[in-house]
N, C-alpha and C positions, 0 to 999 in steps of 0.2 A: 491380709488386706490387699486387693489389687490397687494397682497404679490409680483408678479413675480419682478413687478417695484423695489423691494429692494434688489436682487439678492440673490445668495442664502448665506446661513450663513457659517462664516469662524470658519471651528474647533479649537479651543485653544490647545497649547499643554500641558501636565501637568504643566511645570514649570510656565505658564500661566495661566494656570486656577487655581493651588496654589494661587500665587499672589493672584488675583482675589479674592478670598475666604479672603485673609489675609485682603485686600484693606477693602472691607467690612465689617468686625470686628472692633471694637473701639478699643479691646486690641490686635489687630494683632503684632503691636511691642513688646510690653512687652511678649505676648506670645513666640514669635521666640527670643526674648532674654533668655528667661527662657529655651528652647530649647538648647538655644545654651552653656548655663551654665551646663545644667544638663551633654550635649554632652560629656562638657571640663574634668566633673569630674567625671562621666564615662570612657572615656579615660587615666584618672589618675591613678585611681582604677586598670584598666587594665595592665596600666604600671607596677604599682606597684608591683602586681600578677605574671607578666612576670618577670620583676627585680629579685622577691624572687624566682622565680621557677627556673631560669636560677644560682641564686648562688645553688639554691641547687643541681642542675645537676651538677656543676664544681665539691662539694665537693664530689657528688657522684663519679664522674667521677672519680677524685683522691685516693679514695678509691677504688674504683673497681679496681685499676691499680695495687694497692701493695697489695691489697686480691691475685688478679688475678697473678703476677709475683712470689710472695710468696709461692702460692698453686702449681705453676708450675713448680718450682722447685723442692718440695718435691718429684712433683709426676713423675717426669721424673728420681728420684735418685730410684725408688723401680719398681723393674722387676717382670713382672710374674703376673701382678696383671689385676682383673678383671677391665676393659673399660676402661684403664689407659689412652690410644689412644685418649679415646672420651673425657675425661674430660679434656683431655692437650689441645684438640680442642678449647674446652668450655672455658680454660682457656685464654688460643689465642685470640678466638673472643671478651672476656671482656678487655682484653687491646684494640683491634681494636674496637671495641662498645664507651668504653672508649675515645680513639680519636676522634671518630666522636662526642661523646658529647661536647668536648672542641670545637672543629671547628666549631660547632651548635650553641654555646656559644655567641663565639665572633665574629660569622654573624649576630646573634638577636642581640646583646646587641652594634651593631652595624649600619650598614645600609641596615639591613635586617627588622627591625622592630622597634625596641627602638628611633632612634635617628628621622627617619624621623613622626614618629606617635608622636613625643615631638615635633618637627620643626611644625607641622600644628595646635598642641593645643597651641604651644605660640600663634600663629597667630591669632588664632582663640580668644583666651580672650584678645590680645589686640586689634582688632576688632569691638569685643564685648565692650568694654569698653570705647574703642572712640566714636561707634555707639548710648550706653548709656547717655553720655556725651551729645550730638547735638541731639538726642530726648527731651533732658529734658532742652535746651536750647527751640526748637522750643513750647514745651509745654509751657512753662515760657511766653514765647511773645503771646502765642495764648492766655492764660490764663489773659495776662495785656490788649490783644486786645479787649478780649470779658469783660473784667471790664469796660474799658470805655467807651464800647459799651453801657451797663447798667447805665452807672452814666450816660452819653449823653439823655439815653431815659428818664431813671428818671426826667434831667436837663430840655429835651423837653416839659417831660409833665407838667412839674411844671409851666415853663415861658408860658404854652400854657395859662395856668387856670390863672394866673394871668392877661394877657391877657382878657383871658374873663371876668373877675372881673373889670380888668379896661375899658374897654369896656361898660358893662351891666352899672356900674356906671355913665357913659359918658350920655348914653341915659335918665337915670333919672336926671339926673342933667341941663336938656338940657331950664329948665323954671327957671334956680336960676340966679345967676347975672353973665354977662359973665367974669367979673376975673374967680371965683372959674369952670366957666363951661373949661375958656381955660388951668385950671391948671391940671384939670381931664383930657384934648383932653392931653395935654402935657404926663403924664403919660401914657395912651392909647398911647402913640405914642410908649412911650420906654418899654411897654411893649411886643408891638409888637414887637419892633425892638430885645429885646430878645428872645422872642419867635423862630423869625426866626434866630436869632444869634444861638439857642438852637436845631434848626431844622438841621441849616447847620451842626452844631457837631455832631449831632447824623447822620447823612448823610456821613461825615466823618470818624466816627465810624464802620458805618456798610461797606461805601466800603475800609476799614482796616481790619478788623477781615475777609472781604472775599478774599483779600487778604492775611493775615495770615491763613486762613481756605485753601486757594488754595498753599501756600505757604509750610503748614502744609504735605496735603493731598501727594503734591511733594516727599517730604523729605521721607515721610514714604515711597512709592514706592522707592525709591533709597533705602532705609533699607532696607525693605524687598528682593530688589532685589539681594544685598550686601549680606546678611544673607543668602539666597538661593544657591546664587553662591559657598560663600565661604563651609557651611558645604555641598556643593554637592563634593566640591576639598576634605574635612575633611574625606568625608564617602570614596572618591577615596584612599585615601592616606591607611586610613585602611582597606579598602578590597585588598589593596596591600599586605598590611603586613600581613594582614591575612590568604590569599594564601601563602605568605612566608613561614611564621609560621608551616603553615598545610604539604604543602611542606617539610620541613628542615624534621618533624618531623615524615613523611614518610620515607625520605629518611634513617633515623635510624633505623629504621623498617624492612624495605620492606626484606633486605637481611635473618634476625632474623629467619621467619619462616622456612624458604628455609634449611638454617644451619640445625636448629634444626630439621627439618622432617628426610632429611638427618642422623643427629644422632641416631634419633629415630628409623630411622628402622635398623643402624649397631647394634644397642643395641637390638631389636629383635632377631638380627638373630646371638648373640651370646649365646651359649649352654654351660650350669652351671657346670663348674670345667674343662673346655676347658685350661684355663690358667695354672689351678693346675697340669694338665698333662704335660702339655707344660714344666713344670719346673719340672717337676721329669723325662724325660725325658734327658733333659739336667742337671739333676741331674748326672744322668748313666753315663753320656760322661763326664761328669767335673770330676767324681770320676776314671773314668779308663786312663783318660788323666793324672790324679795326682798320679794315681798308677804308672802309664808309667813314669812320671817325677821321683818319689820316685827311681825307680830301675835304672834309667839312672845314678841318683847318686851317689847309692850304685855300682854299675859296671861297671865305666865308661869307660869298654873291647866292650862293646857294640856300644858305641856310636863310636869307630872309624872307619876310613875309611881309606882301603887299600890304596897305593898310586900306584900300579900295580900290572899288572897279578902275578909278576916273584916273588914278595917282598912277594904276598898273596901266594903261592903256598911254598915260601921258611918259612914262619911263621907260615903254619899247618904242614910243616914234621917235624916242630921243636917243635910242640909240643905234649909233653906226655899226654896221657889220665888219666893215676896213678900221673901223678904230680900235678893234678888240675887245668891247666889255665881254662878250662872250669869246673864249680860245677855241682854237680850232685844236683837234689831236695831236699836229705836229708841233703849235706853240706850247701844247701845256708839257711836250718833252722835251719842248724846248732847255736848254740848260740854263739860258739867263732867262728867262721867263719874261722875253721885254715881249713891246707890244707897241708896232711896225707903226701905229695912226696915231690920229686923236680924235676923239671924242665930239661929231657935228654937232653943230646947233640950229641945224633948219631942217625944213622936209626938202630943200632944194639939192643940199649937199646930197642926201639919199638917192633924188633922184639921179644928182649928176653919177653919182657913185655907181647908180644901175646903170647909166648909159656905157661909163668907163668899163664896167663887167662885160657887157654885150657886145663891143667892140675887140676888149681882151678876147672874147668868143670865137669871134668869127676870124679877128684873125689865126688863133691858133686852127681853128677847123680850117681856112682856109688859106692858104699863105700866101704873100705878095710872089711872082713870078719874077 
């Protein structure tokens, strides 16, 4: 009969043809149990690592926060200083850095990775531990089935030989007197009848142990297939978190270079003692603002304001040039700051005052001989 007559063959799929592979191994259980141990505390390790790495991000975090607010303040109290701008930035994004650390924190150490990657390793070693359990039960029975097996065939072959002894005997004895001939058939009788008494047991024996061997063979396929199932959920569970993980801790990231390129090139493109100018400039203006203030103080004739045309027109005829209301540059350095007249009260004095001027004139232009 050619091949065509058995149709063509059906491909297995991995988790199939795993199996498979396991089925035919003697230690396929204990192997994928020892798998599934190493997996749990693999997993733990990981935890663990995760655990400590995430406290130390918190206490970084919290530190970064009061480096970062502390330093911002200095530096926001001092003007005129080179990249002040960019380091307040810098200062900025470590508190906001800072916040995402904590957020980052308590989505891992939450149901972002921590609790469900512990939720599948409980599962998974009490599993494993039941699975352990009802292997080393079905081992125990197979191991009692195949004892009796052994003692049955031992039993067989013993009552067989005995048999034949009584037997062989029977035939020699077949010319002595028939008492002792029918005492030897008697014997041959129950030796047979043990013999096959010894044959049925061992018959019983062996279709026991093939059912504990078939029963066996069951058991393991359900383990293996249990054990398959389960760490394929286990590897699902942490290639979740693992994306999480990688995720969250992009997400801290991703912004970081951007910022900082950003900075890097305002810090290029500032030119050295830009600030220093910056601030002796407004050095100038602060100094002649405070001169201006200084004199407002000392002359506070300046600072007023007419309250009409009629009031300003009546306040300059009233006053004398020789009385002082207005100083001349040598009186305001003057050191007692007096002030040589008084204050007329007609337009006559003004006048006489110009005639006095005009004569002071001429005679200093011209002097008496």
């Amino acid at each position: 009969m050619g091949p065509e007559f058995f149709g063509p063959e059906v491909a297995l799929s991995k988790e199939e043809e795993v199996d498979v592979i396991l089925q035919k191994n003697d230690s396929g259980v204990e192997s994928v149990l020892l798998y599934a141990k190493a997996w749990s505390k693999y997993t733990k390790d990981l935890l663990a690592w995760v655990d400590k790495r995430l406290g130390l991000d918190v206490e970084c975090a919290k530190s970064y926060v009061k480096m970062a607010e502390s330093a911002k303040t200095l530096a926001s109290q001092q003007d005129y200083m080179p990249f002040r701008d960019i380091y307040i930035s810098t200062f900025k994004n470590d508190v906001e850095y800072s916040q995402l650390l904590l957020q980052t924190a308590t989505a891992l150490q939450t149901n972002k990775f921590i609790q469900p990657l512990l939720s599948r390793k409980t599962e998974l070693d009490k599993l494993r531990k039941d699975i352990k359990e009802q292997w080393q039960r079905e081992q125990k029975k197979m191991q009692e089935s195949e004892v009796a097996l052994r003692k049955a065939r031992w039993t067989q072959a013993q009552k067989r030989d005995e048999y034949y002894k009584a037997q062989s005997s029977a035939s020699r004895s077949q010319e002595e007197q028939s008492k002792q001939l029918d005492k030897k058939r008697r014997m041959e009788e129950e030796a047979l009848q043990k013999a096959e008494d010894a044959r049925d047991q061992y018959r019983a024996c062996v279709t026991d142990a093939g059912a504990r061997r078939a029963e066996l063979a069951s058991t393991k396929t359900g383990i293996l297939t249990q054990i398959r199932e389960l760490v394929t959920q286990c590897d699902l569970t942490l290639k979740a978190v693992t994306v999480n993980w990688l995720q969250l801790q992009q997400a801290q990231t991703v912004s970081l270079p951007v910022h900082y390129q950003a900075l890097c090139e305002n810090a290029k493109m500032y030119e050295p003692g830009q600030r220093y100018a910056e601030f002796v400039r407004n050095l100038s203006k602060d100094q002649i603002h405070m001169e201006s203030s200084s004199i407002d103080e000392r002359f506070p004739v300046f600072n007023k304001r007419s309250t009409g045309s009629t009031s300003s027109h009546s306040n300059l005829s009233q006053v004398s040039v020789i009385s002082g209301d207005v100083l001349s540059g040598d009186e305001v350095d003057s050191p007692l700051g007096s002030r040589p007249g008084k204050r007329s009260n007609s337009a006559t004095d003004i006048q006489g005052t110009e005639t006095q001027a005009d004569n002071s004139s001429k005679q200093y232009l011209y002097p008496t001989q």
